[in-house]
N, C-alpha and C positions, 0 to 999 in steps of 0.2 A: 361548740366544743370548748369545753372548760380548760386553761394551762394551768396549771398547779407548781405556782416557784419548787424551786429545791432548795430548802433551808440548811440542806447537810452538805452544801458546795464545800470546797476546800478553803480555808481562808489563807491568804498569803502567813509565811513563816514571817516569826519577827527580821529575819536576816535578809529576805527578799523585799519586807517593805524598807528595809533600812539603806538597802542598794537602789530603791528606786525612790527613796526620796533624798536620795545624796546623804547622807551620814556616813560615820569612819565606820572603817573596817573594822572590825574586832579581831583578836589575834587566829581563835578558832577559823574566820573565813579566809584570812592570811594563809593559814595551814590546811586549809584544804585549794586555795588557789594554786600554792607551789605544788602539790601536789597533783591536781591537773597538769600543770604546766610542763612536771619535770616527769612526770608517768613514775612518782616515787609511791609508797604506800603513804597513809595520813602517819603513820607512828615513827616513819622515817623524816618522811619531813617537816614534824611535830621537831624532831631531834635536830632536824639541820636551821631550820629556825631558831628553835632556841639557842643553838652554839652559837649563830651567826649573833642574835643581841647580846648574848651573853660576852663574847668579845669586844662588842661595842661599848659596852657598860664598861669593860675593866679597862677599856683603850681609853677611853675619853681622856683623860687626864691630862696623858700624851698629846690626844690632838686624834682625830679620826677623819682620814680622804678617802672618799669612796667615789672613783673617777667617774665623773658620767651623772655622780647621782648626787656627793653634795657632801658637807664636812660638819664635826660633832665638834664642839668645844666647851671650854669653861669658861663662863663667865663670872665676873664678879660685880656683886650688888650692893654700892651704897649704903649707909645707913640711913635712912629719912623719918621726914615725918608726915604721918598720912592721917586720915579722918575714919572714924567708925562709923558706919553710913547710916546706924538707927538712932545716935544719939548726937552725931555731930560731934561731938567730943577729940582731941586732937591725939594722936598716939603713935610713940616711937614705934619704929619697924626696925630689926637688928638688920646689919649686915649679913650677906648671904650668897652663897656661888649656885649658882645657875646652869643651862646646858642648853648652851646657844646651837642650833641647825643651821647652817646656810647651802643651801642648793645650790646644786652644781650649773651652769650654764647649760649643759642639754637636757636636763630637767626642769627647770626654769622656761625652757623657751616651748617644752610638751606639753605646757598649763594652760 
């Protein structure tokens, strides 16, 4: 008896291989996680996601604590001198503010 593959199997989605070979989330798997999670629709919790960064963005400045899970800040960046790595050549890099994370203790200790 002859077995004949099936070529028209399903192939994993790009989002399914990106979750089983560890890669980040993208914002779309984000918004449909919360929305499992909270039994919200996707276009809701499309909405509470985005509020939720969009606070984040406009807090930062201030300083951002999110108990539990870890804190948003500004950092500030030197001015140096760094190297162009096809020519070896030496080259000013301006000064710059940054957006420092640091985790919270009971996220830090769930890793």
């Amino acid at each position: 008896m002859e077995v004949i593959s099936n070529t028209y199997a399903r192939k994993p989605r790009e989002s399914e291989n990106r979750k089983m070979e560890g890669h980040p989330v993208n914002k779309h798997e984000l918004i449909e996680a919360v929305a499992k999670k909270t039994k919200l629709t996707k276009r809701d919790a499309s909405a509470a996601v985005d509020a939720a960064l969009e606070a984040i963005k406009k807090s930062t400045k201030k300083g951002v604590a999110i108990a539990g899970f870890g804190s948003f800040s500004v950092s500030n960046r030197k001015a140096r001198t760094g190297r162009n790595p096809r020519t070896g050549e030496a080259i000013k890099i301006r000064a710059s503010k940054t957006v420092r994370f640091r985790p919270g203790k009971d996220y830090k200790s769930s890793l």
